[in-house]
N, C-alpha and C positions, 0 to 999 in steps of 0.2 A: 924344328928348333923353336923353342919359346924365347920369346922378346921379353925384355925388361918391364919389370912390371910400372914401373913408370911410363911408359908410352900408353900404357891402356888408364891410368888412374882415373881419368873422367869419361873411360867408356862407358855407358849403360847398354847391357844387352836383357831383353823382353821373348821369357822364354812359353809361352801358352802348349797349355795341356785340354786336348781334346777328351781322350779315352784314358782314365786315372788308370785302372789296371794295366792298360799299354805303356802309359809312355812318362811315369811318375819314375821311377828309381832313372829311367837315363838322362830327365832332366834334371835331377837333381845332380849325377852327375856329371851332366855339364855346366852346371849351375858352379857348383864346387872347382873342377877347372878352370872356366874361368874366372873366378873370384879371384882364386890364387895370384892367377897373373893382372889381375888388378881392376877388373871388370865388378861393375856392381850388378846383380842379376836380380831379376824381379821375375820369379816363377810362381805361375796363378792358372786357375781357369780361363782358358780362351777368353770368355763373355767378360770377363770383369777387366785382364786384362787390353782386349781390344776398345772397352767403354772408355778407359781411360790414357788412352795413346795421345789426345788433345792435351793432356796434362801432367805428362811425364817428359822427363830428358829429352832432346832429342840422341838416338839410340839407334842397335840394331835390334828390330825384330823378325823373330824366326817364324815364319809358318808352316805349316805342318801338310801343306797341299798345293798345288799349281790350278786348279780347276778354273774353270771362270764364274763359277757361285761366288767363288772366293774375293772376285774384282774389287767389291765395293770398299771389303776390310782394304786390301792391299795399297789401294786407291786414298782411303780415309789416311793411313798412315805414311803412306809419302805424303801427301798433301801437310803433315804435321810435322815434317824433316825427319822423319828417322828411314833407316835405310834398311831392305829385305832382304832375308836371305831364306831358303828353302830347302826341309827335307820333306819329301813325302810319305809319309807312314805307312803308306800303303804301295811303295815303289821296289818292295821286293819281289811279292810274287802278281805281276803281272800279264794281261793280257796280249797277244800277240797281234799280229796281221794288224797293224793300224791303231787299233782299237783304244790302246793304251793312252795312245796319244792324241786321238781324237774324245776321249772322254773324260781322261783324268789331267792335261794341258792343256792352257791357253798362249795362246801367241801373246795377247793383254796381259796377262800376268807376268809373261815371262821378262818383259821389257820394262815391269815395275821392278823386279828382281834380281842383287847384285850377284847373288852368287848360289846355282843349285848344287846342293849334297846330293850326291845317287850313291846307292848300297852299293854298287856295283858298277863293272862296264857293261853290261848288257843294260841296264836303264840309259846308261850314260849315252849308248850308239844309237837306242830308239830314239831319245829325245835329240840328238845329236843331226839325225838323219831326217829330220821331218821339220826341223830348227834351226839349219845352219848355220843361220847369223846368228844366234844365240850358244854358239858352242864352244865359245871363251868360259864364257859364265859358267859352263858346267864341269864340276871338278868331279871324280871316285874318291870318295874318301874312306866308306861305307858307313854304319851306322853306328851309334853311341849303344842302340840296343843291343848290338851285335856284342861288343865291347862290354854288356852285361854279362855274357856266355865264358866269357874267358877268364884266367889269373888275372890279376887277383881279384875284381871285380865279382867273381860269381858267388865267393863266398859272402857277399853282401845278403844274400836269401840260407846260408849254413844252419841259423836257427827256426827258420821254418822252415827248411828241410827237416830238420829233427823232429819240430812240433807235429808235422805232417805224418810221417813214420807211423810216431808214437800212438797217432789216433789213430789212424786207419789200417795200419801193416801194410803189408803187400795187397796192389790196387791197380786195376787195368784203368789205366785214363784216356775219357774219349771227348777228342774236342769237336766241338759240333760247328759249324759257320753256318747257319740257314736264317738271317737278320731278314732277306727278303720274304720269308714266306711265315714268319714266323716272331716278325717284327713287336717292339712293344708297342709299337704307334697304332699296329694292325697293317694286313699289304695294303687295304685303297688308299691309307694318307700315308704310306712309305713310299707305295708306287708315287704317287704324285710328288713326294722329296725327291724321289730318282730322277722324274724326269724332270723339275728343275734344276738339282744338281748338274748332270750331266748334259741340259740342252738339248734334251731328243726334240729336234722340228721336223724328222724326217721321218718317213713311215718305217725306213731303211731302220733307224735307228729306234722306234720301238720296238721293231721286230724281233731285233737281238735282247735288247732285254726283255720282252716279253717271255723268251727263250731263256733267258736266265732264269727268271721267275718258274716255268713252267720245269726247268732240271732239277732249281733246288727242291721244287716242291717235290715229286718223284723221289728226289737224294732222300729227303727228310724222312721218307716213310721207309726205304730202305735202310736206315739207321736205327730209327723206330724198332723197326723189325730183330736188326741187330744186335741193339741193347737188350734187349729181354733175350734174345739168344744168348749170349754169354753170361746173362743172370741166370739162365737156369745150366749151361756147362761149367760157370767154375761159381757154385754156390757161396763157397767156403772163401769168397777174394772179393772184394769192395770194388766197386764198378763206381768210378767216379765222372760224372758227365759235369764238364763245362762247358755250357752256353755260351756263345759270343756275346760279348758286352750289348750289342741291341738286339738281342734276343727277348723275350716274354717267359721268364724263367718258372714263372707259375704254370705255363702250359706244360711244362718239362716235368713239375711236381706231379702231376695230376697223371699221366701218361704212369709215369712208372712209381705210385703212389702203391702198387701193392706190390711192388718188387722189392723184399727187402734186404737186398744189397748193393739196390742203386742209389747212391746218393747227388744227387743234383749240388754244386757249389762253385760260386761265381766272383766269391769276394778277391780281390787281390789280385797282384803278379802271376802269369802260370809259370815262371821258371821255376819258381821249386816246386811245382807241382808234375812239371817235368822231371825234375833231378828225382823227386821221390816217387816216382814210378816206376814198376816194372816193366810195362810196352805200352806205350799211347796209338790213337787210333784217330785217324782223323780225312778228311778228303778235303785236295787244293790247299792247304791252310799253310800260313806262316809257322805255326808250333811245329808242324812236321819239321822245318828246318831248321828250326832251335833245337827239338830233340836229337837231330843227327849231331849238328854242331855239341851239343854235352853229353856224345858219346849215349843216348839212349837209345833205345829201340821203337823205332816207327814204321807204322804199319799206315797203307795207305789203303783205302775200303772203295772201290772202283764197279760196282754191280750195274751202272750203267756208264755211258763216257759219251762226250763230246766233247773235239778236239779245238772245236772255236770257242768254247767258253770256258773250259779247263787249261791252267796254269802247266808251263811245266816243270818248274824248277820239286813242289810239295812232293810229286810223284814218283820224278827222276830218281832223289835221294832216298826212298821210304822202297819198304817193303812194300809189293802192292800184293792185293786179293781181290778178287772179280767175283768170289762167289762164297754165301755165307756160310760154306763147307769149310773153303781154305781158309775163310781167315779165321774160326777157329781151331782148326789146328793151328795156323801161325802162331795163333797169341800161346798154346798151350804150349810150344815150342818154348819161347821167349819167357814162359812161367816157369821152366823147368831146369831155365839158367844157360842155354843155348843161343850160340848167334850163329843165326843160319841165312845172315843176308849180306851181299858184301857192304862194307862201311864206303859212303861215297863223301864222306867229309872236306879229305881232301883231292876232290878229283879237280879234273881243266873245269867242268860243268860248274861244281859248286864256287870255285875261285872266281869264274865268267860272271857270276851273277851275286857274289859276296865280296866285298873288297876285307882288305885287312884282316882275315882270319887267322892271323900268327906279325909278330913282329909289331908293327906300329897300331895304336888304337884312334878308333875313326874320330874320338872325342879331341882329340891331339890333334888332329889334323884341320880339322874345322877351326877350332880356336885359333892354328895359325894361319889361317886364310882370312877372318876377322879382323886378324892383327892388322891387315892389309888396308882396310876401310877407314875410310877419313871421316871422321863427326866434328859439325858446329859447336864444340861447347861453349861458345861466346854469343849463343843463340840470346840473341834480344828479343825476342817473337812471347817467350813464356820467361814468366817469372820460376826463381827455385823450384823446386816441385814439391815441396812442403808447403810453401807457405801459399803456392796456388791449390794445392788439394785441400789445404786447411778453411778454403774461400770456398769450397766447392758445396754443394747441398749433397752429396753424393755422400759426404762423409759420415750422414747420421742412419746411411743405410736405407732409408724409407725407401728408396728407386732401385732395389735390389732384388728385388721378383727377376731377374734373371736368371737367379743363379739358386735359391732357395723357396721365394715366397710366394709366388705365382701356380698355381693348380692345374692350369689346362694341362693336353696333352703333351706339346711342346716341352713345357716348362718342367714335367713328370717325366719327360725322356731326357733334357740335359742332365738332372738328377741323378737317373736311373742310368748314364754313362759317367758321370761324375759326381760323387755322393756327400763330397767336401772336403777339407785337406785340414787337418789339425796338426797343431804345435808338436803333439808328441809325434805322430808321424814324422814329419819332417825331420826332428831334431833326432828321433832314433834313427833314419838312416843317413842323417849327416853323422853322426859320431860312427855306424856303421864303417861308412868310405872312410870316413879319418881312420881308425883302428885297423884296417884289410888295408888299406893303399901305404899309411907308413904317413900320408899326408894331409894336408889340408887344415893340417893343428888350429892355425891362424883365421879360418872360416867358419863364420856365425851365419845365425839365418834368425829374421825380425820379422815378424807378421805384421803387417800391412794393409789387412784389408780380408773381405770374409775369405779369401782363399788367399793373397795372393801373400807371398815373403819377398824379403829382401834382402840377398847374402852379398855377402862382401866379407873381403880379410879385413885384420885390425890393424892394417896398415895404414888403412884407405878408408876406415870406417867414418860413417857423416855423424857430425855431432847433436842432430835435433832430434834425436832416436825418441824423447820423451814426446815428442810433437805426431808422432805415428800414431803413440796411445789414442790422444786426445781425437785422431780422426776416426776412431771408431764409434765415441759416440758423444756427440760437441754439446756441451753448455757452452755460453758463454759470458754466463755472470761469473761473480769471486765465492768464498768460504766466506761463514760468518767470522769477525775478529772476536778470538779467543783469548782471553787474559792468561798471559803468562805468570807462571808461579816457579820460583826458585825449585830446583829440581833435587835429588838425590841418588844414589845409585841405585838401582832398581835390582843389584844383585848384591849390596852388603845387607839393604831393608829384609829382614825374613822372618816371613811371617807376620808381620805387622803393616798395616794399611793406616796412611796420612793421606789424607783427602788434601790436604792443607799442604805440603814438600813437594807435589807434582806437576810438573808445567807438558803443556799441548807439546806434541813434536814439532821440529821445524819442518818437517815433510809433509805436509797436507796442500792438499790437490787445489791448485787456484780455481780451476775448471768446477769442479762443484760446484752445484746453484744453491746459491747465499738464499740467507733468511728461510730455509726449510725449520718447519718445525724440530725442537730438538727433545730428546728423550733425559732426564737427569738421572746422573751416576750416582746410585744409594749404598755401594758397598766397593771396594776395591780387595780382591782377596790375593796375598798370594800363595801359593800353595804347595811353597817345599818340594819334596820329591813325590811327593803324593799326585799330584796333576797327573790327568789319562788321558788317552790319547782316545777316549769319548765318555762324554756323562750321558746319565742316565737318570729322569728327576722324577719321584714318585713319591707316594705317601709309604714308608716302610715300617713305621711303627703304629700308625693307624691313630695318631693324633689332631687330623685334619690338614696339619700343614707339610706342606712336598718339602722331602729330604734330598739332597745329592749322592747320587753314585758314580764316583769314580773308578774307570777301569782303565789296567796296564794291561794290555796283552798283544802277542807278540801275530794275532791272529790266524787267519788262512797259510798255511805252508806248504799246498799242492799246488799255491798260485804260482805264476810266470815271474813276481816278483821276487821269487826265492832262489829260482833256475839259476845254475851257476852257469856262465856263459863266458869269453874272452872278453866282456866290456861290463856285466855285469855281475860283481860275484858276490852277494848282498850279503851269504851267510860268512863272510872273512869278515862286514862292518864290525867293528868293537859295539855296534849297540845291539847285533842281533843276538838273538836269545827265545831260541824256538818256545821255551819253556816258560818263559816270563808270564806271573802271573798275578796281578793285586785287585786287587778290589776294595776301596776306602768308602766308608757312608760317612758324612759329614749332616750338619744341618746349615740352612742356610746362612750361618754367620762362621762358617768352616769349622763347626766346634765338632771334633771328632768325635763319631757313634761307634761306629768297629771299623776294625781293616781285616781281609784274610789274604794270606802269602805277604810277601815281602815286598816294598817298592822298590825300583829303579833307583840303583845309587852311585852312578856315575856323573861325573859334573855337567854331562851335555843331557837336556831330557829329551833328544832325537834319537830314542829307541824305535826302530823297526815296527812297524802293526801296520793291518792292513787286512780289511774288512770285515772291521771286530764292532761293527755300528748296530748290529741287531743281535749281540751275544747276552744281554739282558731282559729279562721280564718280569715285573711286579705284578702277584696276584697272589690269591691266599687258595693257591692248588693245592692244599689236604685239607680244605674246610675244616680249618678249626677257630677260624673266624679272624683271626690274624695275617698279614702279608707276608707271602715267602719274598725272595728277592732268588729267581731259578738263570741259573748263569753257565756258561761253558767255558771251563780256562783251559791252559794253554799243554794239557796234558789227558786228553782225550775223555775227560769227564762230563756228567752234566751234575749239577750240585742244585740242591734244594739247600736253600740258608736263611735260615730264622729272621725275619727282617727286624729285630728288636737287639739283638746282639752282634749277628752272622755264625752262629755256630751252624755244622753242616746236619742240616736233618736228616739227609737221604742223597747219595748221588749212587750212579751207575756206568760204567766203562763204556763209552760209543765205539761202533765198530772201524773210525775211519780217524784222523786227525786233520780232514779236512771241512765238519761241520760249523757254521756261524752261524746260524738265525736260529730263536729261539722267539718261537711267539706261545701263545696262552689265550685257551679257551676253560671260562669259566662257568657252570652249571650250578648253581647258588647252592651247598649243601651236600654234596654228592659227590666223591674223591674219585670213585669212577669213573664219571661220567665226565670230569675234569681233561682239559688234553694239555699235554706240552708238544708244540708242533716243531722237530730238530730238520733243520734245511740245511744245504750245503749250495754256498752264492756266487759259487766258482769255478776253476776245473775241477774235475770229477776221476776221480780213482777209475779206471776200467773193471767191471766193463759197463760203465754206468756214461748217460749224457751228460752233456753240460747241465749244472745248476741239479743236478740228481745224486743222492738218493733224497725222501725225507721221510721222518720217521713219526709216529704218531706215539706216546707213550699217555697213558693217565695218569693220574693223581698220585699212585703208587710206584710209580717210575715201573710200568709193566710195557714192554711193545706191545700195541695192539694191530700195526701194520706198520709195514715197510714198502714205500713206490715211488715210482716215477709217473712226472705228470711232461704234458706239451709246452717246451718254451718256460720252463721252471726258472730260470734265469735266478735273479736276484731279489725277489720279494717275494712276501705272498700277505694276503688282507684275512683278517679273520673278524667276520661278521655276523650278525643272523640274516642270511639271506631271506628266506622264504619266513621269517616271522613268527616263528613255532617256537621260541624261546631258547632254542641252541642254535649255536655258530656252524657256520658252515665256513671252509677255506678258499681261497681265488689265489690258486697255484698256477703261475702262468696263465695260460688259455682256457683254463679247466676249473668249472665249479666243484669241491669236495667234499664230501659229509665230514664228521666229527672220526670217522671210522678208514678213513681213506678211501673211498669208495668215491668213483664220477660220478656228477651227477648229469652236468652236462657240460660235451666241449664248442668250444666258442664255432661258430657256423665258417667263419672264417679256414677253422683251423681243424673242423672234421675230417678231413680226409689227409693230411699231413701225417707225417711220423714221428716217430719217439727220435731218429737220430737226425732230423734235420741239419743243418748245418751250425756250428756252437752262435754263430752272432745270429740265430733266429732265436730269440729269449726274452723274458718281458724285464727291462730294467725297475718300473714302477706304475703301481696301481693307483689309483685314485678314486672312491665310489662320492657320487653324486645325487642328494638326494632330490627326485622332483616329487611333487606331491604325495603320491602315498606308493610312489615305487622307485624302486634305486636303480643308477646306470654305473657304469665304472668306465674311468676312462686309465687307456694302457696304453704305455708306452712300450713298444716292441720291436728293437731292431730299429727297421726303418722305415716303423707306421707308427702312428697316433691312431689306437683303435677306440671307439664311441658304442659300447656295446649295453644291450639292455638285460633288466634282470634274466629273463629267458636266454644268454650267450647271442641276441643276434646283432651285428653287426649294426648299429643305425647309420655309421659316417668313420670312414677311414683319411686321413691326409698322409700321404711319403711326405717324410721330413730326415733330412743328415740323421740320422741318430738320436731320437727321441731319450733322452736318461731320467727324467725327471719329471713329474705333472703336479701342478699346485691349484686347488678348487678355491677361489674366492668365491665370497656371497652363495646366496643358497637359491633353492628349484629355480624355476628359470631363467632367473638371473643370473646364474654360475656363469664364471667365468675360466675357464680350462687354459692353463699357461703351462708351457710346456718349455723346457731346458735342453737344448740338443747339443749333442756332443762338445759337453763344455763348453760351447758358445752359444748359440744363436739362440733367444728366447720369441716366443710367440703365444699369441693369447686369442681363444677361438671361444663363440656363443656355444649352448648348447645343441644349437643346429650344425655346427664345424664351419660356422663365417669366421673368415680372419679378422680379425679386430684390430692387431698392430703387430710389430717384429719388432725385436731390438737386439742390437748386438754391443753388451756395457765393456767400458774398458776395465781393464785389471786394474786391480788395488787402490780402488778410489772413493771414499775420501781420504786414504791415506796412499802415499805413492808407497811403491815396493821399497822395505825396508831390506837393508844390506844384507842380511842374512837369509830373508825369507823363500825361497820355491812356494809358488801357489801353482801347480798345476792343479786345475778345479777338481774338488772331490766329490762331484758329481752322482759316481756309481753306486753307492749305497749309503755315504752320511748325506743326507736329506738337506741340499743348496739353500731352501729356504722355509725358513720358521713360522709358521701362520700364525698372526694374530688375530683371533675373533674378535668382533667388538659389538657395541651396544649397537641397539636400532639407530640410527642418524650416521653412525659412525662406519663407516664402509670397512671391511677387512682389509688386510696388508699384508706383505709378508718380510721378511726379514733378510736379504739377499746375499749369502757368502761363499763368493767364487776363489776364496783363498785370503783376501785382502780383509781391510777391515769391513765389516758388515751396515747395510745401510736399508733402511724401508724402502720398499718399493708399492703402489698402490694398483691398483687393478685397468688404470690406463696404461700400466707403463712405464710411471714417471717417479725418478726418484720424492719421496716424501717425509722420512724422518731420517733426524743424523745423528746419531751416537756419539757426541762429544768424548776423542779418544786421550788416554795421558802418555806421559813417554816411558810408562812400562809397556806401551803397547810397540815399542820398536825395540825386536828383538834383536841382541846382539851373538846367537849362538852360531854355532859352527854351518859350513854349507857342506852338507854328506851328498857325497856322487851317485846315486840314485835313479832309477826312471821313473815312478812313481815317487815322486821325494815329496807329496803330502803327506805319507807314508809314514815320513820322520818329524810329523808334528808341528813344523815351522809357522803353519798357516793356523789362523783363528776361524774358528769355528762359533758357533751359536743356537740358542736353543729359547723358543718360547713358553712360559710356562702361566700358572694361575697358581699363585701362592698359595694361598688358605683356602680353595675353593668358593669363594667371593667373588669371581669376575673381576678382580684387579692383575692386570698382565705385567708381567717383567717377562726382560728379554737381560741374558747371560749369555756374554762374551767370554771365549776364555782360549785359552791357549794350552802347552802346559807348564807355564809357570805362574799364571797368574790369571784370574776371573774378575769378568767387572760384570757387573748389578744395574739394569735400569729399570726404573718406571716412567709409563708414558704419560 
């Protein structure tokens, strides 16, 4: 029975995630649960959240284990009044004869701890019987994981079950556990975690795990063995292996790197990876009993056995095979659309050791056992928790090597079990459970920290929400005072610009540090329906001075952005318009040159596009000594168009309507030898990889190749590498000639495949020049690669998600800053020393305007503008995560402010979107060199209106 949410309104519960792939969707919802009933929930990475337990609520927090490693957190956080409670993550399938309870239980802990969760009674009697004074404490309630398996809860994973499908078709999944022998730490420093861990003082007790060690290793090569068996009986069927989260997944690569339809993939949840498989295969493991529970077929792979270190519950339920005859037959069985095992779902066994598998959900049950705990919130001990975190040094991140900015091994395995938790994450599967459950309408979630959120209903919501911003990264001087000027509508004015009728917003950020130098505003445009949703600024009639190119387009439409789904159905938007297609050239005082197609003419200018940022390129590809302007619009074309008029010189039909990047190599004189390079920055039509095909045409719009490169992703660099006077390409991991042809692939990345897993892909390149030879630095997935002309590797860093790299200053000097997953920035020497981190708050110097979505648009429109400057003068760049844009210098530190007006606060509509950069709201910017002179202006612009600076 759920209590009044009043009784909870000043509870804080502190929910820590160990393993993101494990145990992110059940915290969230129990995050979302208890909200509802009036809990405020702060769900984050363990490290960050237990750093800060001294300075939060006091509260309940959950730990994720009993062991006695665990003392000193459990210790630290009662010492700070908040009160524990316990599931153990790992308290399904456990150890028997003792063992259970002598490795993964402390008596110390337990008597820190108000109340244990067990999946089941079989945990509940072990702990019960070796704990009796402790056996009030322990309740069955079973798991919230568990509660992910079921109505309606499991169609939370329904769209990647689909996604899953579509890529791979039918797929034997084999889940591997062998973390001891095959660790990412390596065994000698896993071993020694183990035996701190678990307190082995006893010869007794290394013995047994020695014996772990010494089985998995054996299992592991037996599996070995067995994956290439079924890669070469069922050729024609995807062999999907996932690795246990601390696994060393590169060892995995390399083992079955010429098997090709084994594919190695580790990102995510494995429940839809169960729901979208045909038979999983696995030994001892948890998955086996998720796949029984959703009705799949599991095979358990048993070629050696010992009954002290093997579980029983994985085996009981699963098919077993003892030898690698049976088990494939079994799987071939199970491929042919037979069940030939009985289903033990719901036997006495599986109920003995799962609680709640029909009827009540274990997330429900928990919550009202919480209800039960009494909290100080009259706590005199700590100030608010705002206004103490706002005092904290903690808040500008510098002491955050915990959780992203530290390099050892340690620090590269939190990482590599937890790899960062982003806004969009979070917020797609909170609307997720809202949409599936019917609930939770009322439940928001607020970032707070580099991982951690804050959800709460808008019952109960805390009113210094704006004071979160400010702790991500604290000035603490004011804004310069701005002279106000009587204002005007900024939507009757059209087309006409008054420097003189526009006053500053009242929204600008006090937190800004005053007296930065400021940049002045030389032109105010606004731009009708003509504004695009990106410019593109080049010389097009070959007069010296750079013209504007505006583009409408409705972009990519193979993207996930288009996918009609139960919560996203973008093509019903009134703005979408797969077709949409314009193209305006202006000159830089907006006086119109040409337009071709028609613009956008409905009153809101949040049209639908989306990653239409590399669909232009200026250059005079048929040598006749004039600029074409070569474009792809929204109807499978590529157009060659007269850069003096836009009439259409020459286009040709693409085979796909999913290509965007259009780059250009120029051969001074020679139309042949000319290339237009067509890429595709996203998913990919089958039976093509991510970020593939791309197409190579000359001067004549002739194919001269069609291919696929490694990790093609979303960019590619066209340069002359080797000096010889033609360009060569840097497609992904791979150098290309002018002809498509490899030259060489990256050393890293030679022995990898064409279908790797789609998030192994280069988001952005960077080439760096040092003396008289160039390096390129790549952002890939979840490296920052440092690689030299030759493809060799000099210096990699794992980082969350690398998206973006910005080269300040030049050879050795350079300064490498890298943008990760829409947050986190870092900036590395050309040796890969870290130099600083930072994590900037949204929308500042202006706060977030009522209309605007700025999820960062990081992936392909380039976050920040470089400006070159004179010798004395250091480089900069221009820095726009959505908000209004602001200089940043090569320490780090904000340095020039863009004095904004109050057409810069949009008043248009907010479209329900998941990518809603999508639809324009957010300002964007672009560095340029007017007249080829060395005088830089920087263009702000929206799409309704462009502002003009010089520095």
């Amino acid at each position: 029975m759920k209590v009044s949410k009043i009784m909870n309104k000043n509870k804080w519960l502190y929910l820590p995630i160990e393993l993101k792939v494990r145990e992110l969707e059940s915290r969230i919802l129990m995050a979302c649960e208890a909200s509802e009933r009036g809990y405020r929930v702060v769900l984050g990475h363990k490290n960050e959240i237990q750093t800060n337990l001294s300075i939060m609520p006091q509260g309940i927090f959950l730990t994720y284990g009993m062991a006695e490693n665990l003392l000193p957190i459990l210790e630290n956080a009662t010492n700070f009044g908040h009160q524990i409670i316990a599931q153990d993550e790992e308290g399904l399938v456990v150890w028997q004869h003792g063992r259970y309870q002598k490795y993964r239980i402390s008596n110390k802990t337990l008597n820190l701890i108000q109340y244990v969760f067990t999946w089941g009674d079989n945990q509940k009697q072990l702990i019960s019987e070796t704990f009796p004074e402790y056996s009030t404490k322990i309740i069955t309630t079973g798991s919230p994981r568990i509660d992910l398996l079921r109505e309606p809860y499991n169609k939370v994973f329904d769209d990647r079950v689909e996604k899953i499908k579509k890529t791979y078709g039918p797929y034997i999944l084999v889940n591997t556990n062998f973390g001891l022998v095959n660790n990412f730490k390596g065994m000698t420093d896993y071993y020694e975690h183990v035996k701190k861990a678990y307190n082995l003082t006893t010869d007794y007790d290394e013995a047994f795990h020695k014996s772990r060690f010494e089985f998995q290793n054996q299992l592991n090569g037996y599996f070995i063995e067995m994956i290439k068996a079924l890669s070469n009986s069922f050729p024609k069927i995807k062999i999907i292996v996932r690795p246990h989260p601390a696994e060393n997944h590169d060892t995995n690569r390399k083992i079955f790197h010429d098997f090709n339809n084994v594919i190695i993939h580790h990102e995510g949840c494995v429940i839809p990876w169960l729901k979208a498989s045909e038979v999983m295969i696995h030994n001892g493991c948890t998955t086996g009993v998720e796949a029984v529970i959703l009705d799949k077929a599991a095979v358990t792979y048993r070629p050696i056995k010992n009954d002290l270190i093997e579980t029983f519950l994985p085996s009981f339920v699963s098919h077993e095979a003892f030898t690698l005859n049976d088990l494939v037959s079994i799987v071939a069985s199970y491929l042919d659309g037979k069940r030939i095992f009985e289903d033990k779902k719901n036997s006495n066994e599986m109920n003995y050791y799962v609680a709640n598998l029909r009827n009540s959900y274990a997330v429900d049950q928990i919550i009202d056992t919480l209800d039960r705990i009494k909290i100080d919130n009259n706590d005199s001990r700590t100030k608010p928790f705002f206004e103490y975190l706002e005092k904290q040094k903690y808040t500008n991140f510098d002491n955050s090597d915990f959780l992203f900015g530290a390099n050892d091994i340690t620090s590269r395995y939190v990482r590599h079990k937890f790899s960062g938790l982003s806004k969009v994450e979070v917020n797609y599967l909170l609307s997720k459970f809202q949409t599936i459950s019917g609930r939770f309408q009322d439940v928001s979630a607020k970032r707070i920290g580099p991982s951690m959120y804050l959800f709460e209903s808008k019952k109960n919501r805390l009113s210094p929400i704006k004071l979160i911003k400010r702790l991500l990264y604290k000035f603490t001087s004011n804004l310069p005072d701005l002279k106000k000027i009587k204002s005007t509508d900024p939507y009757i004015n059209k087309g006409k610009s008054s420097l003189n009728s526009i006053q500053c917003p009242e929204n600008l950020d006090k937190t800004f540090p005053r007296n930065l130098p400021q940049a002045t505003l030389i032109s105010e445009i606004s731009l009708g329906n003509q504004g695009g949703s990106q410019l593109f600024i080049g010389d097009i009639n070959n007069d010296g001075i750079k013209e504007f190119i505006w583009l409408q387009s409705a972009g990519i439409f193979k993207s996930d952005l288009f996918a009609q789904s139960e919560h996203f159905n973008e093509r019903q938007d009134p703005g979408f318009n797969q077709h949409l297609f314009c193209l305006t050239a202006t000159d830089q005082n907006n006086r119109l040159l040409w337009q071709v197609g028609a613009p956008y003419t409905q009153s809101s200018p949040s049209f639908v596009s989306h990653a239409c940022e590399q669909m232009v390129s200026i250059a005079d590809i048929d040598a006749d000594g004039q600029n074409e302007v070569i474009v792809l619009d929204s109807s499978n074309n590529l157009l060659i168009l007269d850069g003096l008029n836009g009439k259409i010189k020459a286009s040709i039909k693409l085979p796909a309507d999913n290509f965007s990047i259009v780059k250009t190599s120029i051969k001074e004189g020679t139309r042949q030898g000319n290339r237009i390079l067509i890429g595709n920055a996203d998913k990919p039509y089958m039976p093509y990889e991510y970020g593939n095909p791309w197409l190579f045409y000359n001067g004549n719009l002739e194919l001269i190749h069609q291919g696929e490169y490694i990790g093609a992703g979303h960019n590619a660099v066209v340069f002359d590498a080797n000096a010889d006077g033609v360009d060569e390409f840097l497609i992904g991991y791979q150098l290309v000639d002018i002809n498509g042809q490899v030259i060489w692939t990256m050393d890293k990345w030679e022995n990898r495949k064409m279908d790797e897993p789609a998030e192994q892909h280069v988001d952005d390149i960077s080439i760096v020049k040092i003396d008289n030879d160039w390096f390129a630095a790549i952002a890939g997935s979840d490296q920052l690669y440092f690689i030299d002309s030759a493809g060799r590797c000099k210096w990699e860093k794992k980082l969350p998600h690398p998206q973006y790299t910005v080269v300040l200053s030049k050879g050795k000097e350079a300064r490498i800053i890298v943008l990760n997953q829409r947050e986190i920035m870092n900036c590395f020497d050309i040796n890969g020393t870290l130099l600083w981190e930072r994590l900037f708050p949204e929308h500042w110097p202006i706060k977030r305007p009522l209309s605007s979505y700025t999820v960062r648009p990081i992936h392909m429109n380039a976050p920040a503008a470089i400006i070159r400057r004179s010798e004395g003068n250091p480089d900069l760049f221009v820095y726009k995560e959505g908000g209004w844009p602001y200089g940043i210098d090569s320490n780090g530190s904000p340095c020039l402010f863009f004095p904004p007006t109050s057409y810069a606060e949009t008043k248009d509509m907010r479209p329900k979107l998941r990518r809603i950069n999508d639809h324009g709201l957010s300002f964007e910017s672009e560095a340029f060199d007017s007249a080829g002179d060395g005088t830089s202006r920087v263009i702000i612009y929206n799409r309704r209106y462009a502002w003009i600076y010089t520095l």
